[in-house]
N, C-alpha and C positions, 0 to 999 in steps of 0.2 A: 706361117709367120709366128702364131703364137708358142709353138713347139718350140721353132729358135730361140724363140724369149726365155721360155721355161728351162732350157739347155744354159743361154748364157745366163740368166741370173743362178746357177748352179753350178756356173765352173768358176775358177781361180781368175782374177785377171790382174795382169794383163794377158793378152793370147801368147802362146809359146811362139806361135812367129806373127807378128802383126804386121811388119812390111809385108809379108806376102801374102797376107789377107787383103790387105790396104789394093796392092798391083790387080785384084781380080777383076776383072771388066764386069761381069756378072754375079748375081749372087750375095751372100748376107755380108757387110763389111762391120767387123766389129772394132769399136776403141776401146778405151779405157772407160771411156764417160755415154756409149751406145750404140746403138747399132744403125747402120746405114743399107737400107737394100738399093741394089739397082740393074736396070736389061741396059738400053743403051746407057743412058744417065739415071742421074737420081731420079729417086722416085716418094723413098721416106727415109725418114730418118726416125729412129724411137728413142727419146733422150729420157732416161729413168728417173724420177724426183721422190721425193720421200713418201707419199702418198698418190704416186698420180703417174702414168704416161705420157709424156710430152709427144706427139706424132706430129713432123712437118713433113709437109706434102708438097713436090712441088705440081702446083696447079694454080691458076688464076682466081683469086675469092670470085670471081664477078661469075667464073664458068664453074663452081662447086654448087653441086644438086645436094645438100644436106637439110635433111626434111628432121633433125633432130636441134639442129640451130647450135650443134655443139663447135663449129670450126669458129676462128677470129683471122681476120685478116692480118697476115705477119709480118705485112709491111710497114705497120701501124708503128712496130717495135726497133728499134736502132740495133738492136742485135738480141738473141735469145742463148742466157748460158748454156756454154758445155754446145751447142749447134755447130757443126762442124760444114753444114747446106744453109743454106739460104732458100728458101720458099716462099710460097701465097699463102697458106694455109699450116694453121696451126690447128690440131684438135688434142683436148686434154680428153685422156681415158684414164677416168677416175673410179670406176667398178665393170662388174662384170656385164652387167645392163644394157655398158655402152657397149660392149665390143662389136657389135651387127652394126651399129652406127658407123661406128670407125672401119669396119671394113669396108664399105658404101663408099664411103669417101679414097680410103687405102684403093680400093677397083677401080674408083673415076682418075686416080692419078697411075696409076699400071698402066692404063689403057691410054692416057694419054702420052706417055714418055715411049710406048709401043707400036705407035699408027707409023 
């Protein structure tokens, strides 16, 4: 996942085909404004901010094991710029520190959009 990231914040965008990025059932979906992974459905989305990672997840706050206290419930919010999902779970990754945090959380929502 972080690869993808490193790739798209290093190419040009918009993508040279984005409908057919968009059409993929699987796999990394990019926009203009971030990136969307998903197997059956969503699963995250990573919305870029000037300082920070936006990560929605869908997963239920009540059922997220984050033992870092970094997720907020994102239902709380009437809508989140530039989100293109709807989720339970928001986690901002705002250094490098967090990324094991954020991945914990990123796995309990794979896993769950997967069973």
């Amino acid at each position: 996942m972080l690869t993808q990231l490193e790739r798209w914040r290093s190419q040009k965008w918009p993508p040279p085909h984005p409908a057919r990025l968009v059409t993929e059932s699987e796999g990394p979906i990019f926009s203009e404004v971030g990136a969307g992974y998903r197997v059956f459905d969503f699963f995250l989305e990573v919305i870029p901010r000037k300082r920070r990672l936006n990560l929605i997840l869908n997963l239920d706050f009540e059922d997220c094991d984050d033992p870092s206290q970094r997720t907020i419930d994102a239902t709380e919010y009437a809508f989140i710029t530039h989100a293109s999902e709807s989720g339970g779970v928001l986690f901002s990754l705002e250094n490098e520190s967090q990324v094991s945090a954020a991945l914990n959380v990123v796995r309990q929502a794979y896993e769950k959009v997967s069973e």
